[in-house]
Structures are given as structure tokens and as C-alpha cells.
C-alpha positions as CSV (number, residue, x, y, z in Angstrom):
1,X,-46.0,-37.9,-7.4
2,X,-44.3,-36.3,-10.8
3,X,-41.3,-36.7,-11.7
4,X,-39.1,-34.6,-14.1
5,X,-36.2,-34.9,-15.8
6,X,-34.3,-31.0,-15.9
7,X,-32.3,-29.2,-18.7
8,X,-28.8,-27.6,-18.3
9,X,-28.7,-27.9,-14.7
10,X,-26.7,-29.1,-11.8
11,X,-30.1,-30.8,-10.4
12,X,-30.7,-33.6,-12.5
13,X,-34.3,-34.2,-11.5
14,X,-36.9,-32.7,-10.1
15,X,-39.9,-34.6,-8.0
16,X,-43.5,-32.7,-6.4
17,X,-46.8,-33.8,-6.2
18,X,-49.7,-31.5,-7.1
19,X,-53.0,-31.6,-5.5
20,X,-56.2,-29.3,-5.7
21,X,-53.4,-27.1,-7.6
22,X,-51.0,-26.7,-4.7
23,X,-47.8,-27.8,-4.5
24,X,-46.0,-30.9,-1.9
25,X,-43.2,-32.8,-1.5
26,X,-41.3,-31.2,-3.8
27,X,-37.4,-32.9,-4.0
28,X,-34.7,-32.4,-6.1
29,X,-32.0,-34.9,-7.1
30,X,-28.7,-33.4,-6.9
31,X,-28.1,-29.6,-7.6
32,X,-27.0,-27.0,-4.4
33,X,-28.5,-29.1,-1.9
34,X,-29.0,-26.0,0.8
35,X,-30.6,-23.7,-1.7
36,X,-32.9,-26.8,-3.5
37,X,-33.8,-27.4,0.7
38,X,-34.7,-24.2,1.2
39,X,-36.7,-23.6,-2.5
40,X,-38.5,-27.1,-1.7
41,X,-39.9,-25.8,2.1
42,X,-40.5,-22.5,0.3
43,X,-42.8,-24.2,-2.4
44,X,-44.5,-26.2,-0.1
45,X,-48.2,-25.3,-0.1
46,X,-48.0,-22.8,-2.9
47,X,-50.6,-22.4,-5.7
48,X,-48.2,-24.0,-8.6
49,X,-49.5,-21.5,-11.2
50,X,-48.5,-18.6,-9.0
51,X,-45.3,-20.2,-8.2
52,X,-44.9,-20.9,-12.0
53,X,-45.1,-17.0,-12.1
54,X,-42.6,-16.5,-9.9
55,X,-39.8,-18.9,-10.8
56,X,-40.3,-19.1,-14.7
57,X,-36.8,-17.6,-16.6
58,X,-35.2,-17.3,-13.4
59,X,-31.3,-18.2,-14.5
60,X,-28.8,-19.4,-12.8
61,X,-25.0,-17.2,-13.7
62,X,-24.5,-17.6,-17.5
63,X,-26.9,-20.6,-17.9
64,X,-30.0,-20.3,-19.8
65,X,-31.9,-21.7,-17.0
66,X,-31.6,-22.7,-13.6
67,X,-33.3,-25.2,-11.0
68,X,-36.1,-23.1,-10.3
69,X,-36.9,-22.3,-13.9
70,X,-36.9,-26.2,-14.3
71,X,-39.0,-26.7,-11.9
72,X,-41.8,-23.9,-13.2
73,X,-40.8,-25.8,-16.4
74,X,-42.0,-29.1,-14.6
75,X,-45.3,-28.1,-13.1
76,X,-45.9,-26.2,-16.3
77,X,-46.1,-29.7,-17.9
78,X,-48.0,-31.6,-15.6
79,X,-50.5,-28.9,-15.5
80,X,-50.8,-28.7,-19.5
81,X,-51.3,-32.8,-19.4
82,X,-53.6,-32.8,-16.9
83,X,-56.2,-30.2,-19.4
């Protein structure tokens, strides 16, 4: 299981595990709890990198980022440290 610690948003920390390059279990610590529900069963199964693709720079009103981006921003990172 990763966990990771997010950037300018409500959510204050993001957890998923990754296996064979799909995504499970993915949690978030605080933030909108119905929408982080709903993003979580959503991601569930997904290849990360395509979900990367979809979620990377999405923002969230006048913040630079937003709990999806973060969480592109965290799979991003495990993937990189696992090269």
C-alpha cells in the first residue's frame, strides 16, 4: 500500500495500492468525502497510467490543483520509483 502526502488541497492524503499496473484500494484522508467515494470506486481496477492521463492538471475552482490531480501526482511517483 502507498501512501501520499497531497499539495494545496482539502484531502490531506492520499492511499492506493498498485499491482500488475492497476489500481486498488484507493482512500483519501479528508477532502469532499462523496466525491473522493465516488473517484476511489471509479479508479478501482484502472490501468494507473491511463488514469494518470485522465486526472493529471485537473483543478479544483481557483486552486492550482485538485484531489484528483494529487492523486495522478501520487501514482506518477510510485511508478517513477518503482523504474
Amino acid at each position: 500500500m502507498h501512501q501520499y502526502k497531497t499539495r494545496g488541497t482539502c484531502a490531506t492524503e492520499i492511499r492506493f495500492g498498485l499491482q500488475n499496473g492497476k489500481l486498488h484500494s484507493v482512500s483519501f484522508e479528508g477532502g469532499c468525502e462523496g466525491n473522493l467515494k465516488a473517484l476511489s470506486i471509479l479508479a478501482e481496477g484502472m490501468d494507473a497510467k491511463e488514469l494518470v492521463a485522465k486526472l493529471k492538471g485537473l483543478r479544483c475552482g481557483r486552486r492550482t490543483t485538485s484531489c484528483a490531480d494529487q492523486l495522478a501526482n501520487g501514482i506518477e511517483q510510485v511508478i517513477e520509483q518503482s523504474k
